[in-house]
N, C-alpha and C positions, 0 to 999 in steps of 0.2 A: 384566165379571162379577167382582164378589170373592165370595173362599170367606169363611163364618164364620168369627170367631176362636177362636169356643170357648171365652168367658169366661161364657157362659150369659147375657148382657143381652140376645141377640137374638135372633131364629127363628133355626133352622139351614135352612140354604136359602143359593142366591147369588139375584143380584140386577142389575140392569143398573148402570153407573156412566154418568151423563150427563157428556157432552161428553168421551166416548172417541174414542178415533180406533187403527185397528187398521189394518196393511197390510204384505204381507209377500210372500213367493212360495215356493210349494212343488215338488217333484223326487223323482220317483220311475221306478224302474227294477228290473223282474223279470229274469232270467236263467234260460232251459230247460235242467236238467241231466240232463234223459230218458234223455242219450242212456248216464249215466252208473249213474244211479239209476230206476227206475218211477217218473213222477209227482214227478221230484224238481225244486227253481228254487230259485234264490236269489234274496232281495228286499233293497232299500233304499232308503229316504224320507230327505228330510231339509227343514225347515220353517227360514225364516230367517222372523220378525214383527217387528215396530217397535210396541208397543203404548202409546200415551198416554193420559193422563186430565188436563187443561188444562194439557200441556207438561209432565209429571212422569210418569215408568215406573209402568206397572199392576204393580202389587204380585202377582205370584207367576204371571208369564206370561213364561217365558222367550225371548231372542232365536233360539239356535239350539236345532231339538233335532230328531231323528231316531232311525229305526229300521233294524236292520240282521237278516236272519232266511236260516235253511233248513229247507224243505219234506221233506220224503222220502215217497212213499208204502209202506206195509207188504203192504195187500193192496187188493182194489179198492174196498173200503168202511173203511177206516183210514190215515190217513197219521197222522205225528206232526212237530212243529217245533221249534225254537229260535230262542228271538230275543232283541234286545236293547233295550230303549230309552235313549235317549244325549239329555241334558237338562243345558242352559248353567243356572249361579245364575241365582236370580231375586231381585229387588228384594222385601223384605218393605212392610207397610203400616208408616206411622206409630205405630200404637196396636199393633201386632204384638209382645208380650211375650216369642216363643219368643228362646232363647238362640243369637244366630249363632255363636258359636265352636263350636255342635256340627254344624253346618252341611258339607258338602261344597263346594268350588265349583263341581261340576258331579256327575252321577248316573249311575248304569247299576242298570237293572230289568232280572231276568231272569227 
């Protein structure tokens, strides 16, 4: 799947890319801190993919990237979280005009 580039010559929409090839393996692990907090765990995922399109990296799908987070609950119908997402560079497309020097090499969303 590529995202549009947003030069306005196309739908905006994604789209399949033929002859991709996607294969990776994913890890995830909860933690009960009940004993600490009501309702409280800690989580963390983390995604390693190989993503090709005829032997060349899919343009904006990166190798590693993972989430790291804590739960709390407040009352029995409220909890509140934190979390992070943690995201390797990615390979832009050919035709991709945005400028890399403003680029990160990797990201955190929070």
């Amino acid at each position: 799947m590529l995202p549009p580039s947003g030069d306005g010559n196309e739908d905006l929409g994604y789209g399949n890319v033929g002859g991709s090839n996607l294969q990776g393996i994913e890890f995830e692990t909860k933690a009960d801190l009940s004993n600490y907090w009501p309702d409280a765990y800690a989580f963390a995922n983390y995604t390693y993919q190989d993503a090709e399109s005829r032997g060349d990296p899919l343009p904006d799908v990166p190798k590693h990237k993972g989430n790291i987070g804590l739960n709390l609950g407040i009352t029995k119908y409220l909890n509140t979280n934190i979390s992070a997402f943690i995201s390797d560079s990615r390979t832009r497309a050919e035709d991709d005009s945005r400028d890399d020097s403003l680029d990160m090499p990797w990201q955190i969303l929070h």
